[in-house]
BARO-214331 format. One record per residue (C-alpha): residue number from 1; z, x, y. Coordinates in steps of 0.5 Angstrom, whole numbers, m for minus. Layout:
<pavo><k>NUM</k><pz>Z</pz><px>X</px><py>Y</py></pavo>
...
***
This chain:
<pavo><k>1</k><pz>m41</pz><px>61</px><py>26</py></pavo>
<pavo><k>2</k><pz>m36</pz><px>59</px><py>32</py></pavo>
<pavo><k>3</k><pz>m30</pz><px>54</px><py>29</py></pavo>
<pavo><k>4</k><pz>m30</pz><px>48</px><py>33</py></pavo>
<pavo><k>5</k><pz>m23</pz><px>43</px><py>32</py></pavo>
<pavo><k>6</k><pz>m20</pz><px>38</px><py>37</py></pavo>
<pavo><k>7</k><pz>m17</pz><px>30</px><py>37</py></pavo>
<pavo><k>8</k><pz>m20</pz><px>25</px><py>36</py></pavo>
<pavo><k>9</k><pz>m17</pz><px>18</px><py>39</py></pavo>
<pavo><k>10</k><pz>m20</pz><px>12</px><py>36</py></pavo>
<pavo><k>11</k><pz>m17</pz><px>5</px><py>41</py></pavo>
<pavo><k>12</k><pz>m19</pz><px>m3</px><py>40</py></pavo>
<pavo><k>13</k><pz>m17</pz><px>m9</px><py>40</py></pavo>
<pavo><k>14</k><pz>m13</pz><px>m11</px><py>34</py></pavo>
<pavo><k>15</k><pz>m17</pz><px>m13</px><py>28</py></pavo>
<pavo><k>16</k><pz>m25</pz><px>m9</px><py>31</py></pavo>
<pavo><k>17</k><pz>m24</pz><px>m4</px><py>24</py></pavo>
<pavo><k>18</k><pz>m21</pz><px>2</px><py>27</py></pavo>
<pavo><k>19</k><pz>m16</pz><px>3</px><py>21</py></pavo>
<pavo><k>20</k><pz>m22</pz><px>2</px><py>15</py></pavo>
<pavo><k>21</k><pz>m26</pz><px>8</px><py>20</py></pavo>
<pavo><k>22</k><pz>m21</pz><px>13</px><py>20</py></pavo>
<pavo><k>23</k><pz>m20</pz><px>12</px><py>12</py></pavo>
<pavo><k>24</k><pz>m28</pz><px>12</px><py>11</py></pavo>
<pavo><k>25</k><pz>m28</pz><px>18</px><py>15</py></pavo>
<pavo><k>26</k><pz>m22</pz><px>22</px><py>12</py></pavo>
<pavo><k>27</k><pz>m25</pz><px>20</px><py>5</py></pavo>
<pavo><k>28</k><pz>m17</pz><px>17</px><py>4</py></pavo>
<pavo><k>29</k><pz>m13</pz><px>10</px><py>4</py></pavo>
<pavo><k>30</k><pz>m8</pz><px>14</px><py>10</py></pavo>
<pavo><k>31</k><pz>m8</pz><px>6</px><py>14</py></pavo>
<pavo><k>32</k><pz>m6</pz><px>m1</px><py>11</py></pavo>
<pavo><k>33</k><pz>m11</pz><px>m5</px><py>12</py></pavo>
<pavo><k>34</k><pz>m10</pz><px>m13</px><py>11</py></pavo>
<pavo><k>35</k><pz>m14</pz><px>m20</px><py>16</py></pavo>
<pavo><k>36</k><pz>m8</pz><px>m20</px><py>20</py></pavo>
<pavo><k>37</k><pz>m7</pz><px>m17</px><py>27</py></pavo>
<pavo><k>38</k><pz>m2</pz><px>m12</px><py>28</py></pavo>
<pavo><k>39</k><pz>m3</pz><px>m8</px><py>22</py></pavo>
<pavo><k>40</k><pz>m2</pz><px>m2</px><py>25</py></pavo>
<pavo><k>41</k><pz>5</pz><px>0</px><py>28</py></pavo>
<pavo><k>42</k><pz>5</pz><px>7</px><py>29</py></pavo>
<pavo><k>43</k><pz>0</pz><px>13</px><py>31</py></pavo>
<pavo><k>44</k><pz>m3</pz><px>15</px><py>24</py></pavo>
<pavo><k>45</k><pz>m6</pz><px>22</px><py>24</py></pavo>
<pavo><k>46</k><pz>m12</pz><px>24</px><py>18</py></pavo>
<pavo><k>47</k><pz>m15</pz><px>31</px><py>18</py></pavo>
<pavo><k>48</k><pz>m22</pz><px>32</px><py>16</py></pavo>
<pavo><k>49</k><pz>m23</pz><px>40</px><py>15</py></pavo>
<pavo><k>50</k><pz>m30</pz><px>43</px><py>14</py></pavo>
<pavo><k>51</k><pz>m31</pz><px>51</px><py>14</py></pavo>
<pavo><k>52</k><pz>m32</pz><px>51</px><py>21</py></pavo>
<pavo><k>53</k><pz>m28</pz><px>45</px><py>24</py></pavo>
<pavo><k>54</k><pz>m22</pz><px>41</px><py>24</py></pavo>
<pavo><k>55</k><pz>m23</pz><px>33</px><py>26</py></pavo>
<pavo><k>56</k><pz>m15</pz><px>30</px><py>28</py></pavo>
<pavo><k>57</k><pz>m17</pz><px>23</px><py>27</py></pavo>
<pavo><k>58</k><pz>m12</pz><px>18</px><py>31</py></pavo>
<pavo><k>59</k><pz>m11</pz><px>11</px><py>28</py></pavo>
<pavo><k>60</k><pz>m7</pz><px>7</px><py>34</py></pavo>
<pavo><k>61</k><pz>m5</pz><px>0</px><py>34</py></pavo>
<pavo><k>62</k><pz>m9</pz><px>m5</px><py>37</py></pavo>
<pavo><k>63</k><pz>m9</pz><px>m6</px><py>45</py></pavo>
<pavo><k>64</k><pz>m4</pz><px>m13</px><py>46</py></pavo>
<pavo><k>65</k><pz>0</pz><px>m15</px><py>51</py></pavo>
<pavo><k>66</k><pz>8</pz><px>m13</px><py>50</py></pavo>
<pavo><k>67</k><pz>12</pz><px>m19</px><py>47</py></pavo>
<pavo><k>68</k><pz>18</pz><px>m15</px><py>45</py></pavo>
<pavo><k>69</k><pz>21</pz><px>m7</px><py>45</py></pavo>
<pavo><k>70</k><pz>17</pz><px>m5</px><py>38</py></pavo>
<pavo><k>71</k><pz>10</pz><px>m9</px><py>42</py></pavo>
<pavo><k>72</k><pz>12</pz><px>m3</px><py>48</py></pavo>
<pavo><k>73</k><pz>13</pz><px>2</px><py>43</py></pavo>
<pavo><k>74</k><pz>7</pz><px>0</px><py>40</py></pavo>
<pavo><k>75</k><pz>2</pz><px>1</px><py>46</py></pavo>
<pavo><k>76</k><pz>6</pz><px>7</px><py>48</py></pavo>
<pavo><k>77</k><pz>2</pz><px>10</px><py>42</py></pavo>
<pavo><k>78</k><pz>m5</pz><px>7</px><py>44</py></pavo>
<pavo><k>79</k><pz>m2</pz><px>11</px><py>51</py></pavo>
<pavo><k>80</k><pz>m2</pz><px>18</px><py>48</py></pavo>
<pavo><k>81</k><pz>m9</pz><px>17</px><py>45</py></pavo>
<pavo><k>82</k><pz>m12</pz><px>18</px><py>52</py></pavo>
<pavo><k>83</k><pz>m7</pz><px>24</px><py>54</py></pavo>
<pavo><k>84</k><pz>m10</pz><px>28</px><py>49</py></pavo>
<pavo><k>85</k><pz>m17</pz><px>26</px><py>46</py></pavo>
<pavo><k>86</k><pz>m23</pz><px>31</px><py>45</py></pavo>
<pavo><k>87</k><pz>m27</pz><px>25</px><py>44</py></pavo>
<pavo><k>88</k><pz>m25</pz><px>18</px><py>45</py></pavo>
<pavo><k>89</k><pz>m27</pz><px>12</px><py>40</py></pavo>
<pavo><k>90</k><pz>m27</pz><px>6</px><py>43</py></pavo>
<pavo><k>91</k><pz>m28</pz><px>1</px><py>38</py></pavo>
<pavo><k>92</k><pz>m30</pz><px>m6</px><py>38</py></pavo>
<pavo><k>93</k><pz>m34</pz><px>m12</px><py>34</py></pavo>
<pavo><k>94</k><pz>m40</pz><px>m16</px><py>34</py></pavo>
<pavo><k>95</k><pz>m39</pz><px>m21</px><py>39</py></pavo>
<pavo><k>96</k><pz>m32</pz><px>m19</px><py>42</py></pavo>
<pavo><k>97</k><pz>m33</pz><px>m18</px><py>50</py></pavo>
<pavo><k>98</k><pz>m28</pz><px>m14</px><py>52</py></pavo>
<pavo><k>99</k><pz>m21</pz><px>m11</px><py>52</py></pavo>
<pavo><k>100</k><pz>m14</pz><px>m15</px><py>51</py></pavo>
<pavo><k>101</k><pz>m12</pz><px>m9</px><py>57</py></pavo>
<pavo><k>102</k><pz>m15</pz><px>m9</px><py>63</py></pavo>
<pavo><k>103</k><pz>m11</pz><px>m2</px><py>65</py></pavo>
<pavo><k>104</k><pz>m14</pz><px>1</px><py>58</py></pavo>
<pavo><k>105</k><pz>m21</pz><px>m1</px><py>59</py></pavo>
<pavo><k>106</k><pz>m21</pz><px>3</px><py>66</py></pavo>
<pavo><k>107</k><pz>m19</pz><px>9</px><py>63</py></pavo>
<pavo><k>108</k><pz>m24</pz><px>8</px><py>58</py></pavo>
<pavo><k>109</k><pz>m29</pz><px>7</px><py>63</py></pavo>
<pavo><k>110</k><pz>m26</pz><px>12</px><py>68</py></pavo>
<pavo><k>111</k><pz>m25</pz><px>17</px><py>62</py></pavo>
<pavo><k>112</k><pz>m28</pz><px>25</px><py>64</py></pavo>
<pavo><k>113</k><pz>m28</pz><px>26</px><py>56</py></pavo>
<pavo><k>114</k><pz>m34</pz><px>24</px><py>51</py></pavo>
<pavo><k>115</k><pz>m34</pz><px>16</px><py>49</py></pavo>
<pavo><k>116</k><pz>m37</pz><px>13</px><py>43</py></pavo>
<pavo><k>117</k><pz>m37</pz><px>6</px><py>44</py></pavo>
<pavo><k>118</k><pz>m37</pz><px>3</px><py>36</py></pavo>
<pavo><k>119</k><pz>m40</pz><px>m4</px><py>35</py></pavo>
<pavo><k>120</k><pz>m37</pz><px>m6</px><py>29</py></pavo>
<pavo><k>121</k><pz>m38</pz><px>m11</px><py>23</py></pavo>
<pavo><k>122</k><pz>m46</pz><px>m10</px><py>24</py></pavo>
<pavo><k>123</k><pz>m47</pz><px>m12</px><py>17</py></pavo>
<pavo><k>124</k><pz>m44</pz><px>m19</px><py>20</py></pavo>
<pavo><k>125</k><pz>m49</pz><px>m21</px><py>26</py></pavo>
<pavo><k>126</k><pz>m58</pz><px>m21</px><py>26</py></pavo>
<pavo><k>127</k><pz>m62</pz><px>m16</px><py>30</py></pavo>
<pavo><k>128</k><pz>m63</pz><px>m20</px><py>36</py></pavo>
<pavo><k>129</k><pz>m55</pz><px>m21</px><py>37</py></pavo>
<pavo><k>130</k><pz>m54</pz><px>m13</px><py>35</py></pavo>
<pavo><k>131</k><pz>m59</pz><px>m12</px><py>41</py></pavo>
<pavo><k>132</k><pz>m56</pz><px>m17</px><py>46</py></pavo>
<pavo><k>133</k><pz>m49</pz><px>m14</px><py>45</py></pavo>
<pavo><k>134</k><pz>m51</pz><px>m6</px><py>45</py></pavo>
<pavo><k>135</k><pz>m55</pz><px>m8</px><py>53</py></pavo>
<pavo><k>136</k><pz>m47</pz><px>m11</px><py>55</py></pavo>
<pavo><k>137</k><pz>m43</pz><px>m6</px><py>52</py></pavo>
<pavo><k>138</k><pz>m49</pz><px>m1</px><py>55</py></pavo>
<pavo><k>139</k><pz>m47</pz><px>m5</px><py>62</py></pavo>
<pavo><k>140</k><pz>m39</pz><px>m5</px><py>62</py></pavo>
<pavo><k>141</k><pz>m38</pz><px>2</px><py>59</py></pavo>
<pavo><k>142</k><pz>m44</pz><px>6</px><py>62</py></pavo>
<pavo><k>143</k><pz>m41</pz><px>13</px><py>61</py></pavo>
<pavo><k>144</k><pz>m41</pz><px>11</px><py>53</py></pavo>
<pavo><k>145</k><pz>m45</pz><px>14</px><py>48</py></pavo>
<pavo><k>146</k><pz>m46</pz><px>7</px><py>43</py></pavo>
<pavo><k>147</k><pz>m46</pz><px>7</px><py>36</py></pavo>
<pavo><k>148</k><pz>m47</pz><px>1</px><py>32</py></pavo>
<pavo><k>149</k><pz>m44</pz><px>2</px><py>26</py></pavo>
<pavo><k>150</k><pz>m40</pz><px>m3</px><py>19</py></pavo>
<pavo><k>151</k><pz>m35</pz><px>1</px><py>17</py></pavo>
<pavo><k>152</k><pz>m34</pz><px>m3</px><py>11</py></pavo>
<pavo><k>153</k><pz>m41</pz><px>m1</px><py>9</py></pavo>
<pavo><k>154</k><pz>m41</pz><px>6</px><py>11</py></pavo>
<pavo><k>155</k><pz>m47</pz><px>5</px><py>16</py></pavo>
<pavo><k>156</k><pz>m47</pz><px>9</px><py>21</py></pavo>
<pavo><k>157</k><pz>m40</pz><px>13</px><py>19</py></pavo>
<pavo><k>158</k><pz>m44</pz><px>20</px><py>18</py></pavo>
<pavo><k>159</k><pz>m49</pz><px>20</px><py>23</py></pavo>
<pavo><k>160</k><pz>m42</pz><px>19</px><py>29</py></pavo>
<pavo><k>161</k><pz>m37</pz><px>24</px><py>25</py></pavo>
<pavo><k>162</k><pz>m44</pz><px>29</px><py>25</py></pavo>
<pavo><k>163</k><pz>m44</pz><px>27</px><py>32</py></pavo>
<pavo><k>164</k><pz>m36</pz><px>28</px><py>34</py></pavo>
<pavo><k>165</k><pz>m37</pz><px>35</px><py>31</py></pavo>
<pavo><k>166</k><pz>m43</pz><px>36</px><py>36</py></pavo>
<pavo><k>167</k><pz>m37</pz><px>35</px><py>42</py></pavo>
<pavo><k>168</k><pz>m31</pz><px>37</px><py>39</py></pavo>
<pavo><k>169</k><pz>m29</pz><px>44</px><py>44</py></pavo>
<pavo><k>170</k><pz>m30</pz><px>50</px><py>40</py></pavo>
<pavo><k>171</k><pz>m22</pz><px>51</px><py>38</py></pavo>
<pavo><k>172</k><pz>m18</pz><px>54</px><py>31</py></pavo>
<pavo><k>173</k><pz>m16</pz><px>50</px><py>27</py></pavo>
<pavo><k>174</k><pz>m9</pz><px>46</px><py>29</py></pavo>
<pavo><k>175</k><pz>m6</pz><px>45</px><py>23</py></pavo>
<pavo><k>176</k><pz>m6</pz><px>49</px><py>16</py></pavo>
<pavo><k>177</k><pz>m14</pz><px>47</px><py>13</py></pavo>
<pavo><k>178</k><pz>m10</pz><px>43</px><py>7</py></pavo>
<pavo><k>179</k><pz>m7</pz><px>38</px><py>10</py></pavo>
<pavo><k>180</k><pz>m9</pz><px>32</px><py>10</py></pavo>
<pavo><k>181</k><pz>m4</pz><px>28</px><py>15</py></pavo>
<pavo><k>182</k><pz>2</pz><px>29</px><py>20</py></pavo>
<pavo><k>183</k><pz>6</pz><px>24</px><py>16</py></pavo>
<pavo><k>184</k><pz>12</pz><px>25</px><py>11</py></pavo>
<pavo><k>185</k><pz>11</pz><px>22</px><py>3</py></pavo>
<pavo><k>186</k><pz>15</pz><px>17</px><py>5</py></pavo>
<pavo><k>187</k><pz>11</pz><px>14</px><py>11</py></pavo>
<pavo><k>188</k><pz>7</pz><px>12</px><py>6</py></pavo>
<pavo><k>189</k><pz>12</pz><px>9</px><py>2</py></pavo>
<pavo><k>190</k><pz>13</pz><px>5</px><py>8</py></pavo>
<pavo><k>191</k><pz>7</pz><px>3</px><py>9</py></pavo>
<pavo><k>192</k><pz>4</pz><px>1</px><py>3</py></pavo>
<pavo><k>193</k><pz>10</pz><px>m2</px><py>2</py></pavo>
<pavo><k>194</k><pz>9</pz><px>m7</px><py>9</py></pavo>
<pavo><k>195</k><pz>2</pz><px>m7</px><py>6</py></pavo>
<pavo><k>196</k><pz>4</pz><px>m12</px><py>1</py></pavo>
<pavo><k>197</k><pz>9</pz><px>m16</px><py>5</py></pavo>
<pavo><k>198</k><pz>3</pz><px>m17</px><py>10</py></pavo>
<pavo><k>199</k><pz>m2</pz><px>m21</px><py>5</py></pavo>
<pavo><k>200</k><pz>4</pz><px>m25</px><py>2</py></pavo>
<pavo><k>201</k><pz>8</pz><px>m28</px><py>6</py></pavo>
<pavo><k>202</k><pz>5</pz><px>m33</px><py>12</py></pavo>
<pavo><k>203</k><pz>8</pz><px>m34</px><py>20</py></pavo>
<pavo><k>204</k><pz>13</pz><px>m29</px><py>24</py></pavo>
<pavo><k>205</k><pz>15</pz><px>m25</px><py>16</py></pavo>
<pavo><k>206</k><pz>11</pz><px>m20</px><py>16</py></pavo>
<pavo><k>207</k><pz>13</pz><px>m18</px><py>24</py></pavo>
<pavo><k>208</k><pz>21</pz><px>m18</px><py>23</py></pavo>
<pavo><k>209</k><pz>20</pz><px>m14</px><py>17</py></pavo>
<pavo><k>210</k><pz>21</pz><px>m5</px><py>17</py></pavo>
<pavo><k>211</k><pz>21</pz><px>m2</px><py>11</py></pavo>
<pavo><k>212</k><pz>27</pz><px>5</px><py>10</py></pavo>
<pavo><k>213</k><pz>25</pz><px>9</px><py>4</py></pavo>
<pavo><k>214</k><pz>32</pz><px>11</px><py>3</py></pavo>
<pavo><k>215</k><pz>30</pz><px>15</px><py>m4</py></pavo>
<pavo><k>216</k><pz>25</pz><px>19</px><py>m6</py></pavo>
<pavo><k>217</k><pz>26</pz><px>24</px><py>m12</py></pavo>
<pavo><k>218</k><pz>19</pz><px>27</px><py>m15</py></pavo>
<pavo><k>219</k><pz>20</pz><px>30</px><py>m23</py></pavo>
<pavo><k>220</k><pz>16</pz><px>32</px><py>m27</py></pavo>
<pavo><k>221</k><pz>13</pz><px>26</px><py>m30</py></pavo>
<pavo><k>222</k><pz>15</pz><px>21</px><py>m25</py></pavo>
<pavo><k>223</k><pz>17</pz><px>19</px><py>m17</py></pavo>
<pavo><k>224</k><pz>23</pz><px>16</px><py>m17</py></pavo>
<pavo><k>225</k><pz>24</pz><px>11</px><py>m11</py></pavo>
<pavo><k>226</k><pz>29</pz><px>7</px><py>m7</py></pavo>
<pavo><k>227</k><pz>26</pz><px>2</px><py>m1</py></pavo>
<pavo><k>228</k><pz>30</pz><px>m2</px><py>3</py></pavo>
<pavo><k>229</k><pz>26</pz><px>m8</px><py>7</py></pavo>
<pavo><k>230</k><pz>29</pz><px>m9</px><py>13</py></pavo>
<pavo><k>231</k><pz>29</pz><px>m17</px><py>16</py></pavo>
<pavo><k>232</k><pz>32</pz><px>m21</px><py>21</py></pavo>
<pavo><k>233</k><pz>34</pz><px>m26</px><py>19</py></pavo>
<pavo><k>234</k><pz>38</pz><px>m29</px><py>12</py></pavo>
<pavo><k>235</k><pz>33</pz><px>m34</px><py>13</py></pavo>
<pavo><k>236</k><pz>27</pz><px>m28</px><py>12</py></pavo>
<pavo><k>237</k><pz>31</pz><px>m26</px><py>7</py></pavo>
<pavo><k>238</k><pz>31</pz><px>m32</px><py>3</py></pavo>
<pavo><k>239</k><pz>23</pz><px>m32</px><py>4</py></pavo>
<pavo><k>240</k><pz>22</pz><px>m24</px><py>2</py></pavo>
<pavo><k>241</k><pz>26</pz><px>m25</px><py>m5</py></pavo>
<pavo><k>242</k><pz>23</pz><px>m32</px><py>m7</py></pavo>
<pavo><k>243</k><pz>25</pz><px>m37</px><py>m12</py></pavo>
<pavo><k>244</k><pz>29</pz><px>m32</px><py>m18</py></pavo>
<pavo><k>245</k><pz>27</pz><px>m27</px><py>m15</py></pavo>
<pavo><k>246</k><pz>18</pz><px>m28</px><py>m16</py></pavo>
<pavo><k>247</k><pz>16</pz><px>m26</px><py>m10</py></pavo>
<pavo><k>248</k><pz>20</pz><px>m20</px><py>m9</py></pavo>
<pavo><k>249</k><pz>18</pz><px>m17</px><py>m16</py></pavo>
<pavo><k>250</k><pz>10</pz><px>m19</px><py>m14</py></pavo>
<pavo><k>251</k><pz>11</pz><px>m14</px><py>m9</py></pavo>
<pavo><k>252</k><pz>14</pz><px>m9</px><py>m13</py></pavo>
<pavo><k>253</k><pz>9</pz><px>m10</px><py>m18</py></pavo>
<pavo><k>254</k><pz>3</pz><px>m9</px><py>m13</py></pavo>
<pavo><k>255</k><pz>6</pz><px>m4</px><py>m9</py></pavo>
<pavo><k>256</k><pz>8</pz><px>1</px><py>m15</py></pavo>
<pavo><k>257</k><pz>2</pz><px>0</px><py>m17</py></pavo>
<pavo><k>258</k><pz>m2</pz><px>4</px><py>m10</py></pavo>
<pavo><k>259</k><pz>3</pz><px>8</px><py>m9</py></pavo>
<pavo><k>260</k><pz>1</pz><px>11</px><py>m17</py></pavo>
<pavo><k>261</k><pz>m6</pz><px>11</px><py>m14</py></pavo>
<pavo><k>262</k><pz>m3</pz><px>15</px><py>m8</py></pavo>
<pavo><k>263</k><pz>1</pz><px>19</px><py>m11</py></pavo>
<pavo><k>264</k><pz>m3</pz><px>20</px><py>m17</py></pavo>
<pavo><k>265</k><pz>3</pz><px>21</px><py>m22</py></pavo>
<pavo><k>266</k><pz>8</pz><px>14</px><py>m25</py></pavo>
<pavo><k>267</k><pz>12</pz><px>11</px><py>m20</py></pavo>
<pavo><k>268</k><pz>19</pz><px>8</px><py>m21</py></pavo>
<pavo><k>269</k><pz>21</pz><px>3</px><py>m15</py></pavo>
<pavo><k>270</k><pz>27</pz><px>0</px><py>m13</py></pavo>
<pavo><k>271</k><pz>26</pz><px>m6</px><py>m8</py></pavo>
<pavo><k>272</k><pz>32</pz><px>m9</px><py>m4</py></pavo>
<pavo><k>273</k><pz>32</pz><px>m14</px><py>2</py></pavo>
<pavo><k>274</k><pz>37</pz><px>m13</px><py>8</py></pavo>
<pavo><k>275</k><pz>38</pz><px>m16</px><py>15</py></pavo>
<pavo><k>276</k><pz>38</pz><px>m12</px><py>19</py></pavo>
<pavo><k>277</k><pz>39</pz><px>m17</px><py>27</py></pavo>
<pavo><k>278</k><pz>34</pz><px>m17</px><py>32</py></pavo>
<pavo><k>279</k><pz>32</pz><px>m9</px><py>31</py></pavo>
<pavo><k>280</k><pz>25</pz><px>m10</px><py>34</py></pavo>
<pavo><k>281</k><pz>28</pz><px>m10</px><py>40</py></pavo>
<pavo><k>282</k><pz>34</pz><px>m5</px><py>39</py></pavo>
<pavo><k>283</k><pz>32</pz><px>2</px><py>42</py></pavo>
<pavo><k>284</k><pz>36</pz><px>6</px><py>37</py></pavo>
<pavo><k>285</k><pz>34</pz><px>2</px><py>31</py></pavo>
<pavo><k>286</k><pz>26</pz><px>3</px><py>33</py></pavo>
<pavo><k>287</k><pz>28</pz><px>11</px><py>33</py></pavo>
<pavo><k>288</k><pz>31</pz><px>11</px><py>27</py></pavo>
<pavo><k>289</k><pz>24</pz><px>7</px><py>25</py></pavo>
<pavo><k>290</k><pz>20</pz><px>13</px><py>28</py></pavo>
<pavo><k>291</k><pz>17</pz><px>9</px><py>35</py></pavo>
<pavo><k>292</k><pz>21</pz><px>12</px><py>40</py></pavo>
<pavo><k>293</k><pz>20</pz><px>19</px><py>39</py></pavo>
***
C-alpha cells in the first residue's frame, strides 16, 4: 500500500477550538488551551503516525491584527502555514462570520490546495442555526469542503482526520515514525508553565509574560526544573508572586503536577519572577524566545 504524509495547516480566529483539535487528533495534550484569547504563540507541530502515512498537524495562533512585535511574529507563524500546507484547516465556530484578516481570508478563498471548513462548537447550537451556518460558510468559501464538527466532544474528529488522509500526497514519512512533536522538553515546560499564568491572573499579565526553562536535568527517578517567568514591569512582578509568595506557589503547585502527568516521571520545579523590559517588542529577545526564526 502507497504511504501517504504531508502538512496539515489548521488557521482561525483566536478562541474557534483550533488548539483542542490538534490535541484530539494527535491523542496528546501538545497545546495549552484556556477562554482566553491569544493562547497560542508559536506554530506547534503534532505528528500522528499510522503504517502507511504521517499527518504533521500545525496549530497556529489566532488571526489578529498586530499591536506590537510578539503580535507580528505571531502572525508570521499563521503566514508559514499557507506556504507549506497539503490540506488546509480553516477553523470557525457557530455563529462567528468571518476572518479577523481580510488578506488571510483571500488566500483561503484563492487557495489551489484542499480546504476543509470546520464549524465548531456545534454541541452549542440547534439544528436550524447549524443549517443556516453551513449555507454562509458554503457561499463565502465555495472552494471548502465543510465539516460541522465539536472538537470538545469528539464529533465529527475521525470522520475529517479519515478524510485528511484521503487528501494527504502519496510522500515517505518526513519525520522518523516515533515522534510525536517538533518541540524540545522545554517547550513544553514553557508552555504548561504560561498555561497556569493564563487562568489565574487577569488584564494584560498574562501578555507581558514568557517563560525561560533555564534547567532541566532528568534522573532516574525524578526531572529536575529551573523556570524563570519573565515580565514587564516590577508592578507584574508584584502581581505573579503575590501576598507571601501564595500565588506563585499555586502556579508552581498546578504546573508541577501537568508536567508529572506530561512527562510521566516526579517533578521538581523551581519558579522564579524577573523583569525583563519591554521584551515583546525586542527583536533579539522574541529570538532568544523562539519567535523570529
Amino acid at each position: 500500500m502507497a504511504h501517504k504524509a504531508g502538512f496539515v495547516n489548521i488557521i482561525g480566529n483566536p478562541n474557534v477550538g483550533k488548539s483542542t483539535l490538534m490535541n484530539a487528533f494527535v491523542g496528546e495534550k501538545l497545546s495549552i488551551i484556556t477562554s482566553k484569547a491569544q493562547t497560542t504563540r508559536h506554530r506547534i507541530l503534532g505528528i500522528v503516525n499510522g503504517e502507511d502515512f504521517q499527518v504533521i498537524l500545525s496549530d497556529t495562533p489566532g488571526i489578529i491584527k498586530p499591536a506590537y512585535q510578539l503580535q507580528e511574529s505571531m502572525m508570521d507563524f499563521v503566514k508559514s502555514a499557507f506556504e507549506d500546507a497539503d490540506v488546509l484547516i480553516y477553523m470557525v465556530e457557530i455563529g462567528e462570520k468571518e476572518l479577523k484578516d481580510e488578506a488571510f481570508f483571500n488566500k483561503i478563498v484563492s487557495a489551489d490546495i484542499p480546504i476543509l471548513l470546520l464549524l465548531n462548537k456545534i454541541d452549542k447550537s440547534n439544528q436550524e442555526e447549524l443549517e443556516s451556518q453551513v449555507q454562509l460558510w458554503r457561499e463565502k468559501v465555495p472552494n471548502a469542503e465543510i465539516f460541522p464538527v465539536s472538537a470538545l466532544e469528539g464529533f465529527n474528529v475521525k470522520e475529517v482526520f479519515t478524510r485528511i488522509i484521503e487528501l494527504l500526497p502519496e510522500s515517505p514519512a518526513f519525520y522518523p515514525k516515533d515522534t510525536l512533536t517538533d518541540k524540545p522538553e522545554r517547550f513544553f515546560v514553557n508552555e504548561i508553565i504560561r498555561e497556569k499564568i493564563l487562568m489565574h491572573y487577569k488584564k494584560e499579565i498574562p501578555y507581558a509574560v514568557e517563560i525561560d526553562t533555564q534547567e532541566f536535568f532528568e534522573e532516574d527517578e525524578i526531572i529536575r526544573m529551573r523556570s524563570v517567568i519573565m515580565v514587564e514591569r516590577d508592578t507584574q512582578k508584584g502581581i505573579i508572586i503575590g501576598h507571601k509568595g501564595a500565588a506563585l506557589k499555586r502556579v508552581g503547585v498546578e504546573a508541577r503536577k501537568d508536567l508529572e502527568k506530561f512527562f510521566g516521571k516526579q517533578v521538581h520545579l523551581e519558579l522564579y519572577v524577573k523583569v525583563n523590559k519591554n521584551w515583546r517588542s525586542d527583536q533579539r529577545q522574541l529570538k532568544r524566545f523562539g519567535y523570529n526564526d
